[in-house]
N, C-alpha and C positions, 0 to 999 in steps of 0.2 A: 397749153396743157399737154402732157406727155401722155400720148394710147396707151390702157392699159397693157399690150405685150410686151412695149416699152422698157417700165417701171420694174421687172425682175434683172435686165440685165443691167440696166443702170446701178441698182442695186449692188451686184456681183463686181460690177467696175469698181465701184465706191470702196465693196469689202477689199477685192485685190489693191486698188492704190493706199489704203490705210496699211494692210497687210506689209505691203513693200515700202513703206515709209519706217513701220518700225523695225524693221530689218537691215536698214540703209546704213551703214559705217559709220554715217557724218552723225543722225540721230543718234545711234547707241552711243557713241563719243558724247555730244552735249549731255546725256542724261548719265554718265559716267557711269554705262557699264562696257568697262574698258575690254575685257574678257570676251563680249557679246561682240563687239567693234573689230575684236584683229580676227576672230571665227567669222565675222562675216565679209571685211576686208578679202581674207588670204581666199574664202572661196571666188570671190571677184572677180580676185589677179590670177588666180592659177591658171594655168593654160592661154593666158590671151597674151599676143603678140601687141596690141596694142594696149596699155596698161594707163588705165586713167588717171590723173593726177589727184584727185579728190580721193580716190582710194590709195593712193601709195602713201598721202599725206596723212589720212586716218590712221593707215598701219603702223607709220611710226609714229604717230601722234601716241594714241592708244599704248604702245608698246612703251614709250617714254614714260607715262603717266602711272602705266601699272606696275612697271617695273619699281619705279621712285616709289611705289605706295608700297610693293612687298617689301623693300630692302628698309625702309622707314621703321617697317610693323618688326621685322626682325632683331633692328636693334634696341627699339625698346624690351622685346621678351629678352634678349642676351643681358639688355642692363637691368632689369629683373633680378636673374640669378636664382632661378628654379628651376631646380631639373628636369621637371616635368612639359617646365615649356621647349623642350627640343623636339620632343613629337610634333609639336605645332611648326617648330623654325621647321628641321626637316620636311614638312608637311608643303612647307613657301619654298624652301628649293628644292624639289622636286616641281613644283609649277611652273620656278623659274625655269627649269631645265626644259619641259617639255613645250613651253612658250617659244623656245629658243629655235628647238628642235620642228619645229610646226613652222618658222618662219624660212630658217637655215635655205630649203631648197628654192625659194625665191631671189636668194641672191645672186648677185649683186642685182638692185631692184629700180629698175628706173621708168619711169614716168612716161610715156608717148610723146612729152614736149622737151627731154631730156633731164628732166631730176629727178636725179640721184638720192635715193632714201638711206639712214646715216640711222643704225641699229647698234646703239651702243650696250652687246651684250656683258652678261657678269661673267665672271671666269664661276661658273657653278659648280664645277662636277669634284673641287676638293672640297670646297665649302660641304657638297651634300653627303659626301663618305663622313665628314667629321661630325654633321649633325644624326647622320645615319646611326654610325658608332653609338654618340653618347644618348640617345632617342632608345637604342636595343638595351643599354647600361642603365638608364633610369625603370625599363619595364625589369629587367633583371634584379637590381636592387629592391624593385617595392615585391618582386616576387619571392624574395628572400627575407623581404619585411615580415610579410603574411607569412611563411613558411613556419616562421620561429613562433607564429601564434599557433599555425595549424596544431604543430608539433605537440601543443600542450592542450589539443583535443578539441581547438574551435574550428567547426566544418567550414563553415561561412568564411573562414580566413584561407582555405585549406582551396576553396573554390575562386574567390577572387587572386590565392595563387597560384593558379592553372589560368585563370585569365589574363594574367601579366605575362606570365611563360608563351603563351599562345599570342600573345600580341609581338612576341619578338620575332615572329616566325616571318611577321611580314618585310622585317628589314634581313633576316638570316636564315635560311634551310637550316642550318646550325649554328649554334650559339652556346661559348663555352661544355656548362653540363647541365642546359637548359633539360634537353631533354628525360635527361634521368630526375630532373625536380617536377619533369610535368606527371610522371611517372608516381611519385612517389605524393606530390599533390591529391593526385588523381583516387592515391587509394584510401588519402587521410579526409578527403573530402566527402568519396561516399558515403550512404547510408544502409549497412549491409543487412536485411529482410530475413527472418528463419520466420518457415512455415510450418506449422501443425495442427497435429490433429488433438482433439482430445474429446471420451465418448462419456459421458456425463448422464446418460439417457436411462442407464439398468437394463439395458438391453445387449443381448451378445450379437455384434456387426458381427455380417459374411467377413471373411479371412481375405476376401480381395475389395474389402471399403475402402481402405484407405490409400490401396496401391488405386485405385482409379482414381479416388480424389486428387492424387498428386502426378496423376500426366498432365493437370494443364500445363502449359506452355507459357516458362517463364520470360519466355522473348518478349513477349509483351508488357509483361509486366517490369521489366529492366529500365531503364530510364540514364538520361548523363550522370546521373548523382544517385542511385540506387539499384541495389542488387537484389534478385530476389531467389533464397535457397529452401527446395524444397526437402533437402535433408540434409543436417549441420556435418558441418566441418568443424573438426573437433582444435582445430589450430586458430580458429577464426572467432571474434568477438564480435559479435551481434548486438546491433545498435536497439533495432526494435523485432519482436517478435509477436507476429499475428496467428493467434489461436483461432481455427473455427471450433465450437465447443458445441458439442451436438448434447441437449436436453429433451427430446423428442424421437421417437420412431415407433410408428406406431403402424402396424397392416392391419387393414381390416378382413376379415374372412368370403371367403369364397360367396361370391352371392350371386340367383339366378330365378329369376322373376318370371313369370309368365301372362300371359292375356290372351283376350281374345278379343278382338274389334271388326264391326262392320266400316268398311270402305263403301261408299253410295256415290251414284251422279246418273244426272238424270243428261242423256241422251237424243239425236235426232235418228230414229231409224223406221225407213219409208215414208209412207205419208197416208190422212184418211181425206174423205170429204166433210165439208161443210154442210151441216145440215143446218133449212131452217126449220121453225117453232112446229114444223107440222110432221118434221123429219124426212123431209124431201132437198136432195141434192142441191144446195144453192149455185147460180148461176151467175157468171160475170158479165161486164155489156156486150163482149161478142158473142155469147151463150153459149160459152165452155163452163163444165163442171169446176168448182172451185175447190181447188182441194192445197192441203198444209200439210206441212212436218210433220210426223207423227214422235212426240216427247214419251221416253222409256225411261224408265227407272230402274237400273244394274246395280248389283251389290256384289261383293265379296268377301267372307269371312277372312279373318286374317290371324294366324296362329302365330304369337310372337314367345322369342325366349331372348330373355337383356342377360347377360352374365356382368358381371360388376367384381374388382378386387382394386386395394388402393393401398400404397405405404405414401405414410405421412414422415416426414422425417424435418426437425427445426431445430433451430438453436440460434450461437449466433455467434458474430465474428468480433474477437476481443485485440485490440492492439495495444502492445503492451511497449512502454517505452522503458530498455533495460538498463539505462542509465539512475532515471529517478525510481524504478522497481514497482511502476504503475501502470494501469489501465487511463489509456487515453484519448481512448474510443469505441463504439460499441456499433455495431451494424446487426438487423435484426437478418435470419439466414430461415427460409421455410419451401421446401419443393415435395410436392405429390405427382407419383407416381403411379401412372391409372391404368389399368388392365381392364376395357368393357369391349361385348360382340353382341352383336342385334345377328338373332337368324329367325327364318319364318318361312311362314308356308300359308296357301291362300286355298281354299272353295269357291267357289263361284265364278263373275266372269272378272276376267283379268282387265277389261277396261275400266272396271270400278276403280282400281288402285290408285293411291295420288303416288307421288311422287317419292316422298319419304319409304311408301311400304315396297315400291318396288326396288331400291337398295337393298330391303334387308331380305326380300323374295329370294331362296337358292342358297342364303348364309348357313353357315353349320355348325355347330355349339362348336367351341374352340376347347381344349386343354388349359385349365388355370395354369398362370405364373407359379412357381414356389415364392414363396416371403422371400428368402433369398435374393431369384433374380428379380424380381418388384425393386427391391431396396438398395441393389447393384443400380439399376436403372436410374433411382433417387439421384444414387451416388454420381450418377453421368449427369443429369439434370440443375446438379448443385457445382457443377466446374465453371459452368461459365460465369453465375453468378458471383462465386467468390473472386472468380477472375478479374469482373469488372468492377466489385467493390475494391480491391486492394489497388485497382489501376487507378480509381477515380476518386481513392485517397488524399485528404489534403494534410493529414498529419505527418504523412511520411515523403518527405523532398529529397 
């Protein structure tokens, strides 16, 4: 029976030789992953002056195998005869190539017992410009498919072509007049946003409402496929249009309260003696005087004044879809904007105070807001909210 201290490294040996068995050339080969077998072949052979024969066999093993299974797969998609499958063929020579290129500097490759490994590559590099070519011509054509739908006003067409266009990029920097179609995709696909205001409420906004509603920052709200303009462009057609529609403003008037409250606590300050029943000093076992805390009771008057003012301002956010000439959405829109000050003043002793009154101990009536900037205020209060509604929109993609 193995000592427990044993039994962890046993353990670790068991994990490293499982470990190193499924990594072993010969293994990946019987379980035919030929791919796994020449990556871990070539790390093997690289660098060793004596080159094992069970690994050199692997590599061309492996390489024979996989090779025969790409060029196999290839001809069935060629006899096919869909254009679509050249992305794919392309796709197998490009693997073939960089299989080639990964093995190339082990040649010529021989064995420590003298044999010689026999890498019968494919001539790859015309095969892969002509599947390259017709691979960029197939995303070309289906982006010119989409295009003639976008053209007649379907976005979804308009985006899947700019994704055909942008898939050509990976065989060409440039590609015919790809780029002027990803260009022109690009603007038949968006979804271009006008924002406004409109005040519904009977109430007359400050003369700067509206200009502070609309500094949010449309960075945000922009998107791959949506634009979002905070004042129209008179050249430009507008897909959907988001009204915030204010129904509500309302300020309440100047208001300011007063009170007066005791603050109390009862305290330890000095100390008396213990008297017993007869009112004689009581005595502890070594015959000192006993004596305790002496509990006081402190108070403090407290002179408060609350000032209070408050614009209510609501409505709510309408998207309006300008194709069908409807409302498509409604989001409810409501911010208060509060103007309150605590000041006060105390009699008595200042240890009474709790905590809350000594804040307001030293405050001084403040100046009311005008309705004005109260409702200016609103107006900063209700940016970000429309912000994050129009951003977290699912009607408008």
């Amino acid at each position: 029976m193995l000592a427990p201290s044993l039994k962890p490294v046993l353990f670790l040996l068991v994990a490293l030789l499982v470990l190193g068995s499924c990594t072993r050339p010969e293994k990946l080969l019987e379980r035919g992953n030929y791919e796994g077998a020449i990556s871990a072949s070539i790390k093997k052979l690289s660098g060793k002056k004596k080159k094992k024969v069970k690994h050199v066999k692997a590599l061309e093993d492996a390489f024979s195998r996989v090779t025969t299974q790409d060029m196999r797969e290839i001809k069935v998609l060629e006899k096919e005869g869909r254009t679509e499958n050249w992305v794919e063929i392309n796709r197998i020579h490009r693997r073939i190539k960089l299989r080639q290129e990964m093995i190339e500097p082990l040649l010529p490759l021989y064995a420590s017992d003298g044999y010689k490994a026999d890498f019968k590559f494919v001539k790859v590099e015309e095969l892969e410009l002509d599947s390259k070519k017709k691979a960029a011509d197939y995303y070309y054509s289906e982006g010119k498919r989409y295009m003639s739908e976008a053209e007649r006003g379907d976005k979804q067409a308009a985006r899947k072509a700019y994704e055909n266009f942008e898939d050509i990029q990976r065989y060409y920097k440039s590609y015919k007049d790809e780029e002027k179609l990803m260009l022109r995709a690009r603007e038949l696909g968006t979804n271009y946003v006008l924002f406004k205001m409109e005040n519904d409420s009977r109430t007359i906004l400050p003369k700067d409402f509206e200009r502070e509603i609309k500094r949010i920052s449309v960075r945000d709200l922009d998107s791959d496929w949506r634009q979002v303009h905070l004042n129209p462009d008179a050249a430009r057609n507008y897909d959907y249009t988001v009204v915030m529609r204010l129904t509500q403003i309302e300020v309440s008037p100047d208001l300011v309260k007063e009170r007066e409250y005791i603050d109390d606590k009862t305290i330890e300050e000095g100390w008396e003696y213990v008297l017993d029943a007869k009112g004689n000093v009581m005595k502890d076992t070594a015959g000192n005087d006993i004596k305790i805390p002496k509990k006081v009771l402190i108070k403090a008057r407290v002179f408060e004044s609350y000032q209070h003012k408050a614009a209510h301002v609501g409505g709510k956010l309408e998207f309006f879809d300008n194709t069908d000439r409807e409302i498509i959405h409604t989001e409810p829109l409501a911010v208060d904007a509060i103007f309150e000050n605590y000041a006060a003043k105390f009699d008595g002793d200042k240890r009474a105070l709790t905590e809350d009154s000594k804040k307001k101990i030293g405050n001084q009536p403040r100046p009311f807001p005008s309705s004005e900037a109260l409702v200016l205020q609103a107006a900063d209060l209700l940016k970000p909210i429309v912000k994050d509604k129009i951003a977290r929109s699912r009607v408008i993609r």
